[in-house]
Backbone of each chain as nested JSON, in Angstrom:
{
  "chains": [
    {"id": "A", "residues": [
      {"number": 1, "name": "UNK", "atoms": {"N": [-65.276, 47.445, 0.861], "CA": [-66.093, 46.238, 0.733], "C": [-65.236, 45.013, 0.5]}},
      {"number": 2, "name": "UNK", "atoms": {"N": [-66.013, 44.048, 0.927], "CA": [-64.688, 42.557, 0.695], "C": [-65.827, 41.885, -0.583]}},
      {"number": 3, "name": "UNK", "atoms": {"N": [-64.731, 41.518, -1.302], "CA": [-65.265, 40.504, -2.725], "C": [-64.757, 39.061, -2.376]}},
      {"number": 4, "name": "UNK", "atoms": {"N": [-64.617, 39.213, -1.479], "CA": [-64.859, 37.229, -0.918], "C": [-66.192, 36.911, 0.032]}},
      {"number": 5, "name": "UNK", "atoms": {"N": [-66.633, 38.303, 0.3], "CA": [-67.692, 37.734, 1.083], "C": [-69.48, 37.814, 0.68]}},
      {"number": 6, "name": "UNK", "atoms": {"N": [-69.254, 39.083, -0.367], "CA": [-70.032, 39.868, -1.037], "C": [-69.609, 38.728, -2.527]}},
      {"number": 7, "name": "UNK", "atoms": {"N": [-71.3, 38.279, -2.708], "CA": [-71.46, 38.429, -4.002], "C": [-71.801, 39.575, -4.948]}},
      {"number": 8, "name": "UNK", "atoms": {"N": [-70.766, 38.883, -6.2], "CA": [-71.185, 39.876, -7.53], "C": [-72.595, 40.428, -7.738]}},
      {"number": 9, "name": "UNK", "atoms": {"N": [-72.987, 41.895, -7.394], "CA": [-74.425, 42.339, -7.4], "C": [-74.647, 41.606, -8.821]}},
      {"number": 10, "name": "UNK", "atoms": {"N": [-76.228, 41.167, -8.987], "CA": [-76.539, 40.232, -10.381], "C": [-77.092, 41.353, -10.993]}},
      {"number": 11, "name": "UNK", "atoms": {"N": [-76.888, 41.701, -12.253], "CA": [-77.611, 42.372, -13.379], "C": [-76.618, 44.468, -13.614]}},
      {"number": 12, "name": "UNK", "atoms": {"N": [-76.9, 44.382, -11.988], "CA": [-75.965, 46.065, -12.137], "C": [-74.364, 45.82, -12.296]}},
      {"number": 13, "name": "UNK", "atoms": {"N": [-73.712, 44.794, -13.172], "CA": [-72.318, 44.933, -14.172], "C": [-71.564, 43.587, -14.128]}},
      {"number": 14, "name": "UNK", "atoms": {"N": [-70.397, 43.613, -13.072], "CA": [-69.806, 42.318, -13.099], "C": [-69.326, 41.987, -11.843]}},
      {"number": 15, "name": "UNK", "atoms": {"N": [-69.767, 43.018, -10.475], "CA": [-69.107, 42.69, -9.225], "C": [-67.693, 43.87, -9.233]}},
      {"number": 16, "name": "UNK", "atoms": {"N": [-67.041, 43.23, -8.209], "CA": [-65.379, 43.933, -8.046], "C": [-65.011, 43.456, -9.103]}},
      {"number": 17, "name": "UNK", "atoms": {"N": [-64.244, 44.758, -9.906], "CA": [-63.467, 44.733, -11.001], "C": [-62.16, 43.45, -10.622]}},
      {"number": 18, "name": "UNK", "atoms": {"N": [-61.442, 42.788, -11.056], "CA": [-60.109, 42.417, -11.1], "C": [-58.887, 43.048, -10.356]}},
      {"number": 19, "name": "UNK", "atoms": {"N": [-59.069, 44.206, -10.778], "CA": [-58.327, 44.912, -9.755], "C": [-58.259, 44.99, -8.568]}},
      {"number": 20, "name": "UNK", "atoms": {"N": [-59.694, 45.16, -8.14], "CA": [-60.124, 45.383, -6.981], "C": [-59.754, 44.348, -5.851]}},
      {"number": 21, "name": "UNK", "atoms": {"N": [-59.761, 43.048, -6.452], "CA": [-59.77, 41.559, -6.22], "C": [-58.282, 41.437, -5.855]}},
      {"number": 22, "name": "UNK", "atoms": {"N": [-57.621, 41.627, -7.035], "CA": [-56.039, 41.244, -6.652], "C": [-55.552, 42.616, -5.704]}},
      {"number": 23, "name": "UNK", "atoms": {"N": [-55.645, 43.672, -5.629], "CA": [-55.541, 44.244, -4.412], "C": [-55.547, 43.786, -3.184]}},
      {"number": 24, "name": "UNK", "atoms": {"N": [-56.915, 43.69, -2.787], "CA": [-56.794, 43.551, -1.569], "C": [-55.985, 41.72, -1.72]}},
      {"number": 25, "name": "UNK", "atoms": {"N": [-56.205, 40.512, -2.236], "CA": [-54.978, 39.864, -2.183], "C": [-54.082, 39.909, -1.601]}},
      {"number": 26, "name": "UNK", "atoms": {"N": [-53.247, 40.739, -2.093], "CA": [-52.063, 41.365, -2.042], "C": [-52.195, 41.397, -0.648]}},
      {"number": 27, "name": "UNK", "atoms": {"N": [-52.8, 42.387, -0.292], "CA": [-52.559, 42.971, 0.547], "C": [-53.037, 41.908, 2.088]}},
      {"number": 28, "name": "UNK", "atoms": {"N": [-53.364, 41.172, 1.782], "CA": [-54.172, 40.203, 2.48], "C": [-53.02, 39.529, 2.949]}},
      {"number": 29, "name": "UNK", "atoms": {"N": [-51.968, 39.283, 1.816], "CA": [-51.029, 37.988, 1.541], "C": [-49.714, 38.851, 2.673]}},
      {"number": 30, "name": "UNK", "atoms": {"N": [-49.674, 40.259, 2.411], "CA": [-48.772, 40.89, 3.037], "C": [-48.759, 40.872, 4.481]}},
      {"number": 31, "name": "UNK", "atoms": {"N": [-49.774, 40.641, 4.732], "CA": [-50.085, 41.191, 6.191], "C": [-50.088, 40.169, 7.097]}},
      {"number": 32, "name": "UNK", "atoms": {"N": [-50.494, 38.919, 5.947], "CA": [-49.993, 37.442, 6.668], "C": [-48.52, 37.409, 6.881]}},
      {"number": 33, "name": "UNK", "atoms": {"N": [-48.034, 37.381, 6.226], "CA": [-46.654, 37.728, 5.813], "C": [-45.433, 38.367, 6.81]}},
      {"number": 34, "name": "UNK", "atoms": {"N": [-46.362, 39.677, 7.157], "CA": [-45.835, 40.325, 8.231], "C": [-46.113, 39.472, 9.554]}},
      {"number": 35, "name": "UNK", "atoms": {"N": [-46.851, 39.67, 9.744], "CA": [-47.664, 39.039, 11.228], "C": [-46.428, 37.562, 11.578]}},
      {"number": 36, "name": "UNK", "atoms": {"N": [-46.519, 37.087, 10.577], "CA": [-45.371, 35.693, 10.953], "C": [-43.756, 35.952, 10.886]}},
      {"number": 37, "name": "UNK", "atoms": {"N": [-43.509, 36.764, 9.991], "CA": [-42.247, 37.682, 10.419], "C": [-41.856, 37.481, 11.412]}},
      {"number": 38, "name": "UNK", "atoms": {"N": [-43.034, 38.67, 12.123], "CA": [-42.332, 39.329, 13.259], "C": [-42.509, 38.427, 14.163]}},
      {"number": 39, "name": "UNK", "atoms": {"N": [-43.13, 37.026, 14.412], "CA": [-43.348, 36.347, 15.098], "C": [-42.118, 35.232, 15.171]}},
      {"number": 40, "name": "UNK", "atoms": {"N": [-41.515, 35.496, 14.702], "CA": [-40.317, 34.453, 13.912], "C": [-39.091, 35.398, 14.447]}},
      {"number": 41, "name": "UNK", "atoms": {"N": [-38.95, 36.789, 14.023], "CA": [-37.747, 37.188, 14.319], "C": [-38.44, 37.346, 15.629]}},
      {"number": 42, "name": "UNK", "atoms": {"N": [-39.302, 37.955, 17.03], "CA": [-39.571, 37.926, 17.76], "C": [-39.082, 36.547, 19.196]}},
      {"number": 43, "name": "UNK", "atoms": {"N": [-39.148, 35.017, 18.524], "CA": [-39.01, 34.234, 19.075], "C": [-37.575, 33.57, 18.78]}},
      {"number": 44, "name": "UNK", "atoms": {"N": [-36.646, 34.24, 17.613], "CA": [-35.231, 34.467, 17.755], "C": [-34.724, 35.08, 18.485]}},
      {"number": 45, "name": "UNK", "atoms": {"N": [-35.286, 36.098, 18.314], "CA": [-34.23, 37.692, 19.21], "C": [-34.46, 37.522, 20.839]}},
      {"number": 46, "name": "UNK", "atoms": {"N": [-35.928, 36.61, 21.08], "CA": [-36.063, 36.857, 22.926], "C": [-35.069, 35.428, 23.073]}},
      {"number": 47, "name": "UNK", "atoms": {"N": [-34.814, 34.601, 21.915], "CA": [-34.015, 33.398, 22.523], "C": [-32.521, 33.961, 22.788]}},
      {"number": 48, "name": "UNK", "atoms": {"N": [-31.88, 34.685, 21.971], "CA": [-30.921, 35.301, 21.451], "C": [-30.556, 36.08, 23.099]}},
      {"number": 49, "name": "UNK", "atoms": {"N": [-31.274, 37.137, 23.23], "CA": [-31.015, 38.051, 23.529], "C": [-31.279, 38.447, 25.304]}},
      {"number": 50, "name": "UNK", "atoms": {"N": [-32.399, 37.454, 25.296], "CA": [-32.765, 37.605, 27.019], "C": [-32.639, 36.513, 27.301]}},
      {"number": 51, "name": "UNK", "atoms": {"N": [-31.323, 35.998, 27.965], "CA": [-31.119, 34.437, 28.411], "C": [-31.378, 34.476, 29.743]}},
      {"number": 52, "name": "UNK", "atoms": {"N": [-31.9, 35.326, 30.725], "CA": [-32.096, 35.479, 31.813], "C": [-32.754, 36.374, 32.429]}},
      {"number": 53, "name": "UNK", "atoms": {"N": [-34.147, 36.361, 32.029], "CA": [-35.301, 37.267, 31.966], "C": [-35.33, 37.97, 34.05]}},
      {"number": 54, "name": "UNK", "atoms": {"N": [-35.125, 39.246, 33.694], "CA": [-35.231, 39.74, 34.747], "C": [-36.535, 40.955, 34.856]}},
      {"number": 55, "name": "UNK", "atoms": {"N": [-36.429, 41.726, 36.13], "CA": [-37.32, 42.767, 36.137], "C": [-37.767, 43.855, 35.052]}},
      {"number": 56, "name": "UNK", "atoms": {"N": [-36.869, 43.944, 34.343], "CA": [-37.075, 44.888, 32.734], "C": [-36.451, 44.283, 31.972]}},
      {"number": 57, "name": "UNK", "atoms": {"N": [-36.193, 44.88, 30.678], "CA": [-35.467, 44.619, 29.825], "C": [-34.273, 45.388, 30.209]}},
      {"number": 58, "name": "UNK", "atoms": {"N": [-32.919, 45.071, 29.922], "CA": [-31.527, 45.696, 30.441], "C": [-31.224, 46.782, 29.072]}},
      {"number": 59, "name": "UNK", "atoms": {"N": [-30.537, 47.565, 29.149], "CA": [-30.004, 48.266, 27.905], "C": [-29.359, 47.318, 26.924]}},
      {"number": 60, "name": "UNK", "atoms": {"N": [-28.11, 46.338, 27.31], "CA": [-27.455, 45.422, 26.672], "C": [-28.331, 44.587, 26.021]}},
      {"number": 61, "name": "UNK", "atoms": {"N": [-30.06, 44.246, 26.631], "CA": [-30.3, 43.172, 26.371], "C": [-31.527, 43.94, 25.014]}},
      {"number": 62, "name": "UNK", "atoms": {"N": [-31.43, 45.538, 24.823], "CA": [-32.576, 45.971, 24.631], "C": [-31.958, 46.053, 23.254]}},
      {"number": 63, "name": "UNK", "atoms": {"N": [-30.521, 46.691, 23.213], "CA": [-29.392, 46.994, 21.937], "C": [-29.393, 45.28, 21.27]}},
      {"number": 64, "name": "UNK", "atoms": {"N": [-29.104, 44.465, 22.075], "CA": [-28.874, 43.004, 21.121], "C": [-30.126, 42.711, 20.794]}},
      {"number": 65, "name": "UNK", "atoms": {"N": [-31.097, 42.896, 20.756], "CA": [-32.424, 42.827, 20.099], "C": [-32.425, 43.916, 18.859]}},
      {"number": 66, "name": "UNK", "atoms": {"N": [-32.458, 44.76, 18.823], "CA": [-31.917, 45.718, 17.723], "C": [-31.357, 45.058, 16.555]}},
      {"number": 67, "name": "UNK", "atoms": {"N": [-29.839, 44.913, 17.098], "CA": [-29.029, 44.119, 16.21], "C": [-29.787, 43.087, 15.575]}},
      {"number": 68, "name": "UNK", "atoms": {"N": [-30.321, 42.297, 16.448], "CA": [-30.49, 40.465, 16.227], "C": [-31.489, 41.11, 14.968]}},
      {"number": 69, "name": "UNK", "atoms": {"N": [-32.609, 41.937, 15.075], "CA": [-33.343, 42.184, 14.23], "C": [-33.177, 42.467, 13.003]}},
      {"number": 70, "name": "UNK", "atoms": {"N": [-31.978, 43.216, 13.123], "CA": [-31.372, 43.73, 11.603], "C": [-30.781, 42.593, 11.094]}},
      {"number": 71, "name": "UNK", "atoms": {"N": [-30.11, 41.781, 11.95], "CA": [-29.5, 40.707, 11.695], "C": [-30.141, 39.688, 10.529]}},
      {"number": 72, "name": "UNK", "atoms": {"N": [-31.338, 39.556, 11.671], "CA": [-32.489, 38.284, 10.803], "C": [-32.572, 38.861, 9.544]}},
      {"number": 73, "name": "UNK", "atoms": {"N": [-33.196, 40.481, 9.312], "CA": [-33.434, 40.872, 7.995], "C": [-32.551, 40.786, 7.096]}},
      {"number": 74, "name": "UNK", "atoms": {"N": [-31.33, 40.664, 7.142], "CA": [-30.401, 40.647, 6.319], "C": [-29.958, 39.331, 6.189]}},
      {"number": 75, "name": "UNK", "atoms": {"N": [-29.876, 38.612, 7.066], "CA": [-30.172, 36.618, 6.831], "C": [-31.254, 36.68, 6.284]}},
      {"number": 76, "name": "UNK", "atoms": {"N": [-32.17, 36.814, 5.859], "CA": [-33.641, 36.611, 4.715], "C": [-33.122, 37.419, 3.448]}},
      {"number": 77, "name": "UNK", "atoms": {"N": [-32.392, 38.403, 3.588], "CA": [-31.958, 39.014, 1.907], "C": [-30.836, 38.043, 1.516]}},
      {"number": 78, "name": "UNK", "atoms": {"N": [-30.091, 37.522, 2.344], "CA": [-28.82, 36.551, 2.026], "C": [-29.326, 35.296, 1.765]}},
      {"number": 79, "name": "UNK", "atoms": {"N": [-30.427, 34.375, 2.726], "CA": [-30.765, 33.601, 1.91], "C": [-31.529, 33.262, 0.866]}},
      {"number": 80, "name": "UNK", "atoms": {"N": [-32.727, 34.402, 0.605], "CA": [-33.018, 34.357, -0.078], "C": [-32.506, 34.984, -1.625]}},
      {"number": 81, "name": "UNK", "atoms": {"N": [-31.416, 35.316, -1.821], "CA": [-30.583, 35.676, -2.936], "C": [-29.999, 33.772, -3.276]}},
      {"number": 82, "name": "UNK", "atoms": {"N": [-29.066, 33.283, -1.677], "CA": [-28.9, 32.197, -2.302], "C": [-29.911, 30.594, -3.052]}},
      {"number": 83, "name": "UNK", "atoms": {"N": [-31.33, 31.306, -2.741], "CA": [-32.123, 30.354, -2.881], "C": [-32.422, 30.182, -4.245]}},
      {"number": 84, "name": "UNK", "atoms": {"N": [-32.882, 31.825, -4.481], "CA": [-33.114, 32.025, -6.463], "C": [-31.767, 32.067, -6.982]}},
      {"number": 85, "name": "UNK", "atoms": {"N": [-30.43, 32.071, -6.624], "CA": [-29.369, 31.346, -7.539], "C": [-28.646, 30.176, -7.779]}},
      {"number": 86, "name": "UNK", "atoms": {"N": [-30.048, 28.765, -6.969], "CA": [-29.654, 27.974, -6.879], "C": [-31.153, 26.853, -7.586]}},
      {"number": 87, "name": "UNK", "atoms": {"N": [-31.87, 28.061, -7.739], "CA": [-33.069, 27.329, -8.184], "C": [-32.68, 26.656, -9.604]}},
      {"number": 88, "name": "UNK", "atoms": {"N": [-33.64, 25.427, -10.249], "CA": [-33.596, 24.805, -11.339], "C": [-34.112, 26.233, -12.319]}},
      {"number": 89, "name": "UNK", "atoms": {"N": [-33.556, 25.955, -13.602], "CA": [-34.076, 27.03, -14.497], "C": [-34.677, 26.54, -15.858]}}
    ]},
    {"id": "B", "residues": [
      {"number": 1, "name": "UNK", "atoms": {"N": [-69.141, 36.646, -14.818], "CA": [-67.079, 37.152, -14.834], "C": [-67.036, 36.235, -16.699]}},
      {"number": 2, "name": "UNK", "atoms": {"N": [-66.864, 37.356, -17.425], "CA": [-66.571, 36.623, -18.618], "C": [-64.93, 35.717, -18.851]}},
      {"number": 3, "name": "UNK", "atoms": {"N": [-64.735, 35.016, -19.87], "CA": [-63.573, 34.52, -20.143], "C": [-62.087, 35.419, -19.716]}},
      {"number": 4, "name": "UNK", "atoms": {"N": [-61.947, 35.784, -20.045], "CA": [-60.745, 36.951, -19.951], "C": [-60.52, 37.123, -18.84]}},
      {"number": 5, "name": "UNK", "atoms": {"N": [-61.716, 37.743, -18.287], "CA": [-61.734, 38.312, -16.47], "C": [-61.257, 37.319, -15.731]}},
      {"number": 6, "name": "UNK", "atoms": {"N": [-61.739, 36.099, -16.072], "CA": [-61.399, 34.878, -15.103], "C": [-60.173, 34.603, -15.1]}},
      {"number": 7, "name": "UNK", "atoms": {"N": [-59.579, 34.27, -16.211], "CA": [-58.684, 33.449, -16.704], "C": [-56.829, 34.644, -16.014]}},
      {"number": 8, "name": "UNK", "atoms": {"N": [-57.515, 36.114, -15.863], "CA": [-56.627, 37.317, -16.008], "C": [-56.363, 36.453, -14.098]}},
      {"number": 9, "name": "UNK", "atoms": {"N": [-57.531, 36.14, -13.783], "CA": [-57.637, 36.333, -12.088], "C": [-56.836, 35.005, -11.205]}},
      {"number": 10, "name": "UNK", "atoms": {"N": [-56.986, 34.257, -12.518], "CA": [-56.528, 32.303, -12.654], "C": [-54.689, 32.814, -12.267]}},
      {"number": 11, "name": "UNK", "atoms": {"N": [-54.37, 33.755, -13.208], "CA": [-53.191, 33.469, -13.794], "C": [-52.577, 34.141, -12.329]}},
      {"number": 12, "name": "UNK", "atoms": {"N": [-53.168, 35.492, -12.121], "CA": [-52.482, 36.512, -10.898], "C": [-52.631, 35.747, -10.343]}},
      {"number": 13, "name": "UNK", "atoms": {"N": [-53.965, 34.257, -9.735], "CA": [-53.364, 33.627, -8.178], "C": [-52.569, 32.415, -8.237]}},
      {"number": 14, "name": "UNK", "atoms": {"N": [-52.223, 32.196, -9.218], "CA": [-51.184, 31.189, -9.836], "C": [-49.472, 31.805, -9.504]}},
      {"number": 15, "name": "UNK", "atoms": {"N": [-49.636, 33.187, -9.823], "CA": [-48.66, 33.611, -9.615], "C": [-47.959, 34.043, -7.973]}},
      {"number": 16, "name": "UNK", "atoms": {"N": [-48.945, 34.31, -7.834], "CA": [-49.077, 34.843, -6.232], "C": [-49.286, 33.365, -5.031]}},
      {"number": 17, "name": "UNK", "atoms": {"N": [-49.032, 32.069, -5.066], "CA": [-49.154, 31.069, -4.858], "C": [-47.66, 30.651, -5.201]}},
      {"number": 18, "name": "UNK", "atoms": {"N": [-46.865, 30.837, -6.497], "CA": [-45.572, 30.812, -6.457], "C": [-44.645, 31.786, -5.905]}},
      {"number": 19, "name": "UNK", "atoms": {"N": [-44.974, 32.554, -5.315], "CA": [-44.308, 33.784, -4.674], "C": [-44.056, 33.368, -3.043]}},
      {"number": 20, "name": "UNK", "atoms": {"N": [-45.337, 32.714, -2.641], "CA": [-46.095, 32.326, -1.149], "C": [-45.254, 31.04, -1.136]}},
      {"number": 21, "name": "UNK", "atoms": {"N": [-44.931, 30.147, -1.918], "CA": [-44.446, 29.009, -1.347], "C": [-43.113, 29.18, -1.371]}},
      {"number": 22, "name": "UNK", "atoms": {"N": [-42.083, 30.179, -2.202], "CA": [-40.876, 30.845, -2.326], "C": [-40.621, 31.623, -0.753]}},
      {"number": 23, "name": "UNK", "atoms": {"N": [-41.344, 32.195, -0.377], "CA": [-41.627, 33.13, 0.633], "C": [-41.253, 32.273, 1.848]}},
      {"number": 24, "name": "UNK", "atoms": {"N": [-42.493, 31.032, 1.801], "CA": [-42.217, 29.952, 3.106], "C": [-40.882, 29.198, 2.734]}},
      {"number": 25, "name": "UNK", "atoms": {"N": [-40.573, 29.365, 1.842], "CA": [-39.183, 28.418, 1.714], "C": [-38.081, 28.981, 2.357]}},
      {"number": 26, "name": "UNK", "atoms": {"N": [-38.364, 30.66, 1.661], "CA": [-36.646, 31.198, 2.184], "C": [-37.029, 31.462, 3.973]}},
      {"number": 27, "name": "UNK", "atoms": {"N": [-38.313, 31.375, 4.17], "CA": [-38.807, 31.727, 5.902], "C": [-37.931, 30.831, 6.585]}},
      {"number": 28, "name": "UNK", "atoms": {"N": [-37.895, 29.374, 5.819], "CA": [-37.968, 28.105, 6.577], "C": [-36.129, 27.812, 6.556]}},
      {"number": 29, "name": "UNK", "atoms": {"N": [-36.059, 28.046, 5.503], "CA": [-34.318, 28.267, 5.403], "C": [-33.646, 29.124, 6.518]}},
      {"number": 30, "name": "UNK", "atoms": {"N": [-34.015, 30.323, 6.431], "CA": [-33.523, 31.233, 7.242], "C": [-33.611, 31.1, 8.788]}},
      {"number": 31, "name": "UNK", "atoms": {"N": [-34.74, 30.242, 9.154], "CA": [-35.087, 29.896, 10.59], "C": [-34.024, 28.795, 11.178]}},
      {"number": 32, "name": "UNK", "atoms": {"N": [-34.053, 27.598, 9.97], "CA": [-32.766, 26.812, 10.141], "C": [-31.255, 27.263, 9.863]}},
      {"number": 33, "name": "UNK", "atoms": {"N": [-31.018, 28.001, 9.296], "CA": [-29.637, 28.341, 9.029], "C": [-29.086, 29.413, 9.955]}},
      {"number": 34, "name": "UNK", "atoms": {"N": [-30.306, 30.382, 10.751], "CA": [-29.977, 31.419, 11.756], "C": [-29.614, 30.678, 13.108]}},
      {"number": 35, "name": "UNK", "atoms": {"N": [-29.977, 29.364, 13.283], "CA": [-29.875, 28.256, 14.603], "C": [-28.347, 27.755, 14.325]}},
      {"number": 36, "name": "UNK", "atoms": {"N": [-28.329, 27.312, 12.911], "CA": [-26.853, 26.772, 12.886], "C": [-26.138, 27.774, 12.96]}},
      {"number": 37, "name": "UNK", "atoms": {"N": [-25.878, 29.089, 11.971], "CA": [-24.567, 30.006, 11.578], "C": [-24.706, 31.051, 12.866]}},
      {"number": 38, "name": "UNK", "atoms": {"N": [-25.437, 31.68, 13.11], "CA": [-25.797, 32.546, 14.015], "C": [-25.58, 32.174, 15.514]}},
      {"number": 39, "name": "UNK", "atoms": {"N": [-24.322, 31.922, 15.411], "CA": [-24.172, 31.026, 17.156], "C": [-23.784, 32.175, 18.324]}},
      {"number": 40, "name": "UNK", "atoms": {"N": [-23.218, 32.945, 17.944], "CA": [-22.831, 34.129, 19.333], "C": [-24.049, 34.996, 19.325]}},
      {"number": 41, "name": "UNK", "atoms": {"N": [-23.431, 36.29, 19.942], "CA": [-24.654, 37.468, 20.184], "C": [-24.362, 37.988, 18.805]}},
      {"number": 42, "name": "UNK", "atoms": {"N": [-25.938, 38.427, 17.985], "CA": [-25.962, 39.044, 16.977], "C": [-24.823, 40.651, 17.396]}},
      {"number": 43, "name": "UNK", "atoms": {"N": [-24.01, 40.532, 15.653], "CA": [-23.24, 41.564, 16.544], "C": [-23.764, 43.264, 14.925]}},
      {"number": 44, "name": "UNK", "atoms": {"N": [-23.032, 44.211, 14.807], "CA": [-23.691, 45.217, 14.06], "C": [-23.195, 44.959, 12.675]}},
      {"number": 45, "name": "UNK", "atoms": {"N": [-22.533, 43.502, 12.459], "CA": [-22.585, 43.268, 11.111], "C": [-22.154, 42.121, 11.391]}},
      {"number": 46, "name": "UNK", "atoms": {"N": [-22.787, 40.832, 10.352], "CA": [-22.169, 39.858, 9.819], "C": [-20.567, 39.937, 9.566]}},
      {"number": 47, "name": "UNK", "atoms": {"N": [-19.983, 38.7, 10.045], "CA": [-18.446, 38.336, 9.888], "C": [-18.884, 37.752, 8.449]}},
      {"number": 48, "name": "UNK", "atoms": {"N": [-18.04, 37.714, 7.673], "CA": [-18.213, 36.859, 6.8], "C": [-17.603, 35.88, 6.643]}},
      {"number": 49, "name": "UNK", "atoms": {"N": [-17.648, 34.891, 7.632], "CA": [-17.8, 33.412, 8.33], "C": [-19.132, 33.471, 8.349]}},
      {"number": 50, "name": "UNK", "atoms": {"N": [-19.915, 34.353, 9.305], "CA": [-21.239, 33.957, 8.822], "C": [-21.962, 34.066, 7.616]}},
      {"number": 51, "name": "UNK", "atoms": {"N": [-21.778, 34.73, 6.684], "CA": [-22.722, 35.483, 5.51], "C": [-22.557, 33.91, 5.033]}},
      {"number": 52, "name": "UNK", "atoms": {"N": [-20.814, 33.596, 4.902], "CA": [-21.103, 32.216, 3.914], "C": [-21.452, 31.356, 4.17]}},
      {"number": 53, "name": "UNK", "atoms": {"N": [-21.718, 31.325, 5.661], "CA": [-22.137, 30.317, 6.309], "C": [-23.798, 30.077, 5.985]}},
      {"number": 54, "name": "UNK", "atoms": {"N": [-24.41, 30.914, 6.022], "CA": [-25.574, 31.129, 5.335], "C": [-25.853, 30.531, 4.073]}},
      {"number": 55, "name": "UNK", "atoms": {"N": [-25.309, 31.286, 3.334], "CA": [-25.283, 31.332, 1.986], "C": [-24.818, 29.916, 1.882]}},
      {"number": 56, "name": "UNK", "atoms": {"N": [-24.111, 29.013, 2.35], "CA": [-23.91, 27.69, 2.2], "C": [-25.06, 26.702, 2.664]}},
      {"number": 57, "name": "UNK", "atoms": {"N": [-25.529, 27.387, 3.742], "CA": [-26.472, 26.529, 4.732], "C": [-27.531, 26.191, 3.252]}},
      {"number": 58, "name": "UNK", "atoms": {"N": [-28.055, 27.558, 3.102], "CA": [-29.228, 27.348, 2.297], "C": [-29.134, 26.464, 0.926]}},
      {"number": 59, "name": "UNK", "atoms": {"N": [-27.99, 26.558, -0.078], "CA": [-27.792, 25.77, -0.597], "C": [-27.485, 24.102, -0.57]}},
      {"number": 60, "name": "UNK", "atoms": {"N": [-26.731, 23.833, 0.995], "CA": [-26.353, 22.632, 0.974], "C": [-27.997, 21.738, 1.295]}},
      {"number": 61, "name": "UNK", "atoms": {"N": [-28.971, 22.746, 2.074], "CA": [-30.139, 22.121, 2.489], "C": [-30.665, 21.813, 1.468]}},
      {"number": 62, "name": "UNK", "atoms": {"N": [-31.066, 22.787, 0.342], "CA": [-31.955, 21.99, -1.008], "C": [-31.397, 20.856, -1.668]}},
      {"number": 63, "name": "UNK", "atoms": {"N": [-29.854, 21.192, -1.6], "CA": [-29.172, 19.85, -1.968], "C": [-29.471, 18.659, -1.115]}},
      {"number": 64, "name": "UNK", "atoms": {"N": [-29.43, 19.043, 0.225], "CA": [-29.795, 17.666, 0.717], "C": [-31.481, 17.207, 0.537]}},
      {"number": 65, "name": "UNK", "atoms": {"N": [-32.375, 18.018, 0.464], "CA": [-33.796, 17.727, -0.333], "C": [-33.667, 17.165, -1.673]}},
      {"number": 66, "name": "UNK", "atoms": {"N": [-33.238, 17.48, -2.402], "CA": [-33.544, 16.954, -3.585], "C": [-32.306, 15.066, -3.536]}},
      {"number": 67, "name": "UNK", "atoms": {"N": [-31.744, 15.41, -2.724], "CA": [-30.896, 13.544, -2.465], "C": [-31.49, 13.235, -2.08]}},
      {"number": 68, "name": "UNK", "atoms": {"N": [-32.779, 13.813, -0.763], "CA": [-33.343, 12.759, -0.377], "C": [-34.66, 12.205, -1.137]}},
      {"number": 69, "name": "UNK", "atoms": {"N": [-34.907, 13.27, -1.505], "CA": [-36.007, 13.118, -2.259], "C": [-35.777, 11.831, -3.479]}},
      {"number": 70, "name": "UNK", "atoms": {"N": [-34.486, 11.891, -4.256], "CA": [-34.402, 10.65, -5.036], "C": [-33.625, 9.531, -4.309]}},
      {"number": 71, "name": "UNK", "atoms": {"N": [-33.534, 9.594, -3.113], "CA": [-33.403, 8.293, -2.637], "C": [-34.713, 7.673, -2.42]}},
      {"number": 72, "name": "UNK", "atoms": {"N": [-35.521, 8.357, -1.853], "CA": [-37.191, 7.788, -1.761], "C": [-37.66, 7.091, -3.187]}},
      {"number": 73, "name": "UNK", "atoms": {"N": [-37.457, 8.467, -4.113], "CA": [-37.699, 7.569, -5.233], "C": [-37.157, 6.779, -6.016]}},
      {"number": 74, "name": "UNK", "atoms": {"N": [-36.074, 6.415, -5.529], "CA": [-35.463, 4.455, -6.028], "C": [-36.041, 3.78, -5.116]}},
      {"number": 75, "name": "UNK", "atoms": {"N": [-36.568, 3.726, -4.16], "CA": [-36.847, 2.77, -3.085], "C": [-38.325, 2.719, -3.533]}},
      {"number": 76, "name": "UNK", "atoms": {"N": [-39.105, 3.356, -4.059], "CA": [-40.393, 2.903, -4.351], "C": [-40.123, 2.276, -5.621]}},
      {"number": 77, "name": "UNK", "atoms": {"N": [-39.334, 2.344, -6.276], "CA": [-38.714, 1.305, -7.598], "C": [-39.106, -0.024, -7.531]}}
    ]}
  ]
}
């Protein structure tokens, strides 16, 4: 059931517990999260990697997508390490 | 939703709102700093020319936000 769309039943208690609420949140927030990711490393790696879009994808061009991917993920753990050791405290 | 309940629910999206704008920050960093440092074909590991290159990018950028940011605010002075 969704507790953003559904009101709190009136009289039978208090609605979705708290829990229930920040759950799906979460999970709401994640999935946004993902979705733009991959849309982000997606429109790196085809800039990156297929500079000359042909009939398939090539092996060379299929492996540097691979890479580029791991790449990005590990540029987001690197900058984001340098971001929180540069934040005000 | 009594006092407590609310206030428990206030605080988790308070928190989760500072996580989300942390999140778009390092997104937005990383999008700019992978254009500058990231100039050849991604290869199966960072040189570390690039790592610091990174790791510099992102710092020198907030630095340059927060200069610009108080140059704006002497000019509304």
């Amino acid at each position: 059931m969704d507790p953003f769309s559904s009101p709190p039943p009136s009289g039978s208690g208090e609605g979705p517990s708290n829990e229930v609420v920040m759950d799906q949140v979460k999970q709401q927030l994640a999935q946004a999260y993902a979705e733009e990711f991959f849309g982000t490393v997606r429109d790196k790696c085809f800039t990156k990697c297929v500079t000359r879009p042909s009939t398939s994808l090539s092996g060379g061009e299929s492996s540097c997508i691979s890479r580029c991917v791991e790449r990005y993920i590990e540029a987001t753990g690197i900058i984001s390490r340098a971001v929180v050791t540069s934040l005000p405290r | 939703m009594d006092a407590s309940h609310a206030s428990e629910l206030q605080y988790f999206l308070e928190q989760e709102k500072q996580k989300a704008v942390l999140n778009e920050l390092v997104g937005k960093l990383t999008d700019v700093c992978w254009d500058k440092c990231i100039t050849g074909t991604p290869g199966s590991k960072f040189s570390s020319g690039e790592s610091s290159c990174l790791t510099n990018c992102a710092q020198r950028f907030l630095e340059t936000s927060s200069l610009i940011l108080r140059r704006f605010q002497s000019l509304q002075q």
